[in-house]
C-alpha positions in Angstrom: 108.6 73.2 89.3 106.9 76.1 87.4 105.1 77.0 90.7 108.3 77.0 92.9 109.9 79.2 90.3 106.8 81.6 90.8 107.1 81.7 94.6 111.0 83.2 93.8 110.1 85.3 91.2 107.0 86.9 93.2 109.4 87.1 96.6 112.4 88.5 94.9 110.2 90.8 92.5 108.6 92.2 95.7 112.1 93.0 97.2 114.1 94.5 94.8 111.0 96.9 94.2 110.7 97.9 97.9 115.0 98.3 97.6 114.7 100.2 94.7 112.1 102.0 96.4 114.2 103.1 99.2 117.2 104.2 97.2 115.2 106.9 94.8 112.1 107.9 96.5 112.3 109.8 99.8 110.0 108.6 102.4 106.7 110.2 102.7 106.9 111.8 99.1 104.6 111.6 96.3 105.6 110.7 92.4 102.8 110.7 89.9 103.4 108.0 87.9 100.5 108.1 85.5 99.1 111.7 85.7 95.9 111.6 87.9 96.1 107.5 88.2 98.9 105.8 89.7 101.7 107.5 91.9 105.1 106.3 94.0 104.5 107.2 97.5 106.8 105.4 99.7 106.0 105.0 103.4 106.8 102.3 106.0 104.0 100.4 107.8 105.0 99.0 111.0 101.0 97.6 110.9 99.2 95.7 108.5 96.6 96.9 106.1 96.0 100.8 106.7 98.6 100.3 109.3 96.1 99.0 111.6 97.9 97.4 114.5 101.1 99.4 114.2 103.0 98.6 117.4 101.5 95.1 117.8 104.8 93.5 115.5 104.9 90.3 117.9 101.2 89.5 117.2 101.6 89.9 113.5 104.6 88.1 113.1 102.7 85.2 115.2 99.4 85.6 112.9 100.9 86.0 109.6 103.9 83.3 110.5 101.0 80.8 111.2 99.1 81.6 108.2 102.3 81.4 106.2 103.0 78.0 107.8 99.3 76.6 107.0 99.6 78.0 103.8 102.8 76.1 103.1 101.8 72.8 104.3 98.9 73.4 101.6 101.2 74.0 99.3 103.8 71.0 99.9 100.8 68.8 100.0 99.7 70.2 96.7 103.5 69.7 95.3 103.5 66.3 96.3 100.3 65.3 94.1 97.9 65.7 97.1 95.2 67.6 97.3 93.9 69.7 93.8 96.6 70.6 91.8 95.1 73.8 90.2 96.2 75.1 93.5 100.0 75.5 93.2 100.3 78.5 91.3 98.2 80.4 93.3 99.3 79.0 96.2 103.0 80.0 95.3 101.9 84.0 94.5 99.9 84.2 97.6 102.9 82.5 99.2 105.5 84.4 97.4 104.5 88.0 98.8 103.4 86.4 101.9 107.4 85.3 102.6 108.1 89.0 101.4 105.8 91.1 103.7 107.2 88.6 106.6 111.0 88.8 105.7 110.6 92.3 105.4 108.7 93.0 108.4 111.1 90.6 110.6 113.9 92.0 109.2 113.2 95.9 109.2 110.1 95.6 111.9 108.3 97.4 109.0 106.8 97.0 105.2 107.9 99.4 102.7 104.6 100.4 100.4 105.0 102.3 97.5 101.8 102.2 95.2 98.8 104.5 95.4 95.9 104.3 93.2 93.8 107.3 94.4 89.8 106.6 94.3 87.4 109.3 94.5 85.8 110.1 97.7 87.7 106.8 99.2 90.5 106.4 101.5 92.8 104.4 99.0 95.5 102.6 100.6 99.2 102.0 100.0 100.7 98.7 99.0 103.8 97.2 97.5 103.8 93.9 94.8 103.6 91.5 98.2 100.1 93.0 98.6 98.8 92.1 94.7 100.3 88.9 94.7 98.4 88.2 98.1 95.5 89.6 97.1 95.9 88.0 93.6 96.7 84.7 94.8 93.6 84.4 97.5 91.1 85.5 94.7 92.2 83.1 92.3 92.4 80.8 94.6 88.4 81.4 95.6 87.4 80.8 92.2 89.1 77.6 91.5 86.4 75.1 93.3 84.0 77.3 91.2 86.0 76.0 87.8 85.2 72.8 86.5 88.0 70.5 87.2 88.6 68.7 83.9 90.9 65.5 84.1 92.6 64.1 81.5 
């Protein structure tokens, strides 16, 4: 239960930023956030990462719609006791802004991203809470067969 409520909270978290987003930040501008550290800069990314394939919308929505659907067989197997339960949680974050990116993108043809964290001498991207709870989910996700798997 805990890790469906996590896949709603991540997916609906992710949304209402990227609304709030559009209703008090103009597109393309900049808001520092923390001075030097963290800004608001809201764009929309018809591609994927770095907006690389921007105009290919039909071959993203096949990719990520069959990654989202392996990844969701995973995570019913998981839910119904098969397969290593330390998986559902990040299985439902990775899913959670997964489904957002997707809805957003089928829905709009585009992906709002709103945070930049500038690096030095690096071309930092732009991402939205999807992205992190993507990111988030897949790393934790690596680590688990690493973890000793105590049962009880």
């Amino acid at each position: 239960m805990t890790a469906i409520l996590t896949f709603f909270v991540i997916f609906a978290i992710d949304l209402w930023t990227k609304r709030w987003v559009g209703q008090n930040l103009s597109q393309n501008l900049q808001k520092e956030v923390i001075k030097n550290h963290l800004f608001f800069w809201h764009i929309k990314n018809g591609g994927m990462a770095y907006n690389r394939f921007e105009g290919k919308r039909k071959g993203i929505l096949l990719s990520t719609g069959a990654l989202l659907a392996i990844y969701s067989g995973m995570f019913i197997n998981v839910l119904r006791g098969k397969g290593d339960k330390r998986l559902a949680l990040p299985l439902a974050v990775t899913l959670g802004g997964g489904c957002a990116n997707f809805w957003e993108r089928l829905k709009k043809g585009n992906v709002t991203d709103f945070l930049f964290i500038p690096i030095k001498g690096k071309n930092a991207p732009i991402f939205n809470i999807a992205d992190v709870a993507i990111v988030f989910g897949a790393a934790w996700m690596t680590v688990i067969p690493f973890c000793k798997n105590e049962k009880k």
